[in-house]
C-alpha positions, -999 to 999 in steps of 0.1 A, spaced: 256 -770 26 234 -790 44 212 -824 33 181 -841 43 189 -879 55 168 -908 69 170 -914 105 156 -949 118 127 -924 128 121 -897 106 144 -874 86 168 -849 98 191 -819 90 227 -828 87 259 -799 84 282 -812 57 303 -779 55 335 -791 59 346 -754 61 330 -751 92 346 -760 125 331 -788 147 308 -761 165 299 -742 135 286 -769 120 263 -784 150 252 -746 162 237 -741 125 206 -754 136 189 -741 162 191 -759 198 165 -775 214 150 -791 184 147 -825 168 173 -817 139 196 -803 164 195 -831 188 203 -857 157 229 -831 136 249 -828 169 253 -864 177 263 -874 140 286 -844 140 297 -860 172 301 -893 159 320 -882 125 344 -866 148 347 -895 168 335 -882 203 300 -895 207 311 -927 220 332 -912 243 309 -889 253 282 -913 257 301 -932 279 312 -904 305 289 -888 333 294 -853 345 281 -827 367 259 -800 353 239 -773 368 209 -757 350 206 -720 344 188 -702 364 180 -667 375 180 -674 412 150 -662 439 158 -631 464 141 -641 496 138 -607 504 125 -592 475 111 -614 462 121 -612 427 141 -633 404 178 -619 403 202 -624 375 232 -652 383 253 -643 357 284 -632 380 321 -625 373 341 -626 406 354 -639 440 341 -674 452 318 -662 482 290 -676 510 267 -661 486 275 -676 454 281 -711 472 246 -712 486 232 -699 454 248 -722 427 273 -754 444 247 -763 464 244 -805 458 206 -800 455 211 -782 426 237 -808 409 224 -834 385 240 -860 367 239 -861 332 254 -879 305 286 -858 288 271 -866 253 239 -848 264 253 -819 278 280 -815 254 272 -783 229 241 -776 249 227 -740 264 201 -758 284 225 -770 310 257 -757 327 288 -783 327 306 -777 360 339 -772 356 373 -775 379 398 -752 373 434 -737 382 454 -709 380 487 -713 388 506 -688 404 541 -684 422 551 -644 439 570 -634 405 552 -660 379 516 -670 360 521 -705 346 493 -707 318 483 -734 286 485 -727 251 466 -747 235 472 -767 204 440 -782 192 403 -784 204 377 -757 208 408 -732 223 436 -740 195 462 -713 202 448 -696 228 463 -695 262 441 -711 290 440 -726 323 442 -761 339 406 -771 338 384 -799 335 346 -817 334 340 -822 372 330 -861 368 304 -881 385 319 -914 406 304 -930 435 320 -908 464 300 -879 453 266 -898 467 277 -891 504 293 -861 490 286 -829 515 307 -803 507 307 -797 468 339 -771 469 355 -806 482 340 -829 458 351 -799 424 382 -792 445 395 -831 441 382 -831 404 404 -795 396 436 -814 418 432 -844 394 436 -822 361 465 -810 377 483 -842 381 470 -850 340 477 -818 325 513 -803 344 540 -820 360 575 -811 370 599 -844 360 608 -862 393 584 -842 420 549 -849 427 526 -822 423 509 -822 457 545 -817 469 549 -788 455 516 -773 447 491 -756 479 460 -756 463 432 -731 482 405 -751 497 378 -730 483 376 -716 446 389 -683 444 369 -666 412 337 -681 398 329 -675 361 292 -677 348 285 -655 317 274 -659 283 301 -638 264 311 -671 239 296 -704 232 317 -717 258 304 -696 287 272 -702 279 275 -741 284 299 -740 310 304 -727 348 336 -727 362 349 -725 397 384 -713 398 410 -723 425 442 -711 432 475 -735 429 502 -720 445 545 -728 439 576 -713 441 597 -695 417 617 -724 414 591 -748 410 572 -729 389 594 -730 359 598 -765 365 567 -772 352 561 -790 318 530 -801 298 518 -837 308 494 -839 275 517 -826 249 492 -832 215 471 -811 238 490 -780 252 523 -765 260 532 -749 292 538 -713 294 553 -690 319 542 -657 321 564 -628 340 542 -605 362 564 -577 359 555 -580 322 520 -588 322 517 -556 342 539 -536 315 523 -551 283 489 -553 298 465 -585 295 455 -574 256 495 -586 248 487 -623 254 458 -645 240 439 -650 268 407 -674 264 377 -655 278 378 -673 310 418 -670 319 415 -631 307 387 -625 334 408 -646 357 440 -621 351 421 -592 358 409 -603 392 445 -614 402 462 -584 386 437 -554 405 
């Protein structure tokens, strides 16, 4: 299963399971070292991602357990719920955003990629992703997306603005509705809605997302079609049956399942 090679520098552990998916295969040694560091970027690069990767900057946040002034004591961050003063002095706070390279941060528990996400909603309908490949294959998800670094973000002083424009812009590349432009049809909330930060999956653990609400109408809403089709399909859930069926019907992702509940109590 796994094979001693020469680096330039000294030897490292590589995963040659090829039973084992993409993050089996780099979590099988354990982060934070030296063979994990060099396994991950040659897994990386067999899959063709590290240049890619090495070539994009993102936002990331480390993990922390925050300070209560008035206690005194460290409280836990980990939080499930509505975007609030609270959690936006606590966590999207610029001082706390660093800029990091995607390939470093990629597969990593030591730092929290910021992510911009969507749920889209109309009065009668949940528009959703199924996936088709990736990390999620055949799960159903949500618009979502890296928040990437560009130069705006250095007199950026409102970072619900700065992720609100990042989760806007994976709208317009994941969804489209033939003939309309999105931000025609689509009220997107100003502020995130629901914040996700836990470490139930892999994915939590190395991701934080801010969730923001994309309203449409009925009729637009089942307009809607997939704008990266070796990616995802686009599907349209009925409320009146979500609430029938209940959530454990559909293959939520961990994220859009958390998501469902907050919308649907």
């Amino acid at each position: 299963m796994a094979k001693k090679i020469k680096s330039k520098e000294r030897e490292f552990i590589k995963i040659k399971d090829k039973n084992l998916t993409l993050e089996e295969r780099i979590y099988a040694i354990p982060p934070n070292t030296y063979d994990f560091n060099m396994n991950k970027k040659y897994q990386l690069e067999k899959a063709g991602l590290w240049e890619k990767y090495d070539q994009e900057f993102i936002l990331t946040l480390y993990p922390y357990p925050g300070y209560d002034m008035e206690t005194e004591k460290k409280k836990d961050m980990t939080y499930v719920g509505l975007f609030n003063e609270e959690i936006e002095n606590d966590l999207l706070r610029k001082d706390r955003v660093h800029i990091c390279r995607r390939s470093h941060a990629e597969y990593s528990p030591f730092q929290l990629q910021i992510v911009g996400g969507c749920i889209i909603t109309s009065p009668s309908f949940i528009a959703v992703l199924k996936s088709t490949s990736g990390r999620l294959k055949d799960k159903l998800t949500m618009v979502q997306g890296h928040v990437d670094y560009d130069p705006s973000f250095v007199l950026c002083k409102d970072m619900t603005e700065f992720v609100r424009k990042n989760a806007m812009r994976e709208l317009n590349e994941e969804v489209k509705i033939k003939g309309e432009d999105l931000t025609d049809v689509i009220t997107l909330s100003e502020k995130p809605k629901y914040v996700i930060n836990k470490y139930t999956t892999l994915i939590d653990i190395e991701h934080i997302g801010f969730i923001y609400e994309a309203s449409m109408s009925d009729e637009d809403i089942l307009k809607l079609k997939s704008n990266e089709k070796d990616k995802h399909e686009v599907v349209i859930i009925n409320r009146e049956t979500l609430a029938e069926k209940g959530k454990d019907e559909f293959a939520f992702d961990s994220w859009l399942s958390d998501v469902i509940t907050m919308i649907t109590e």
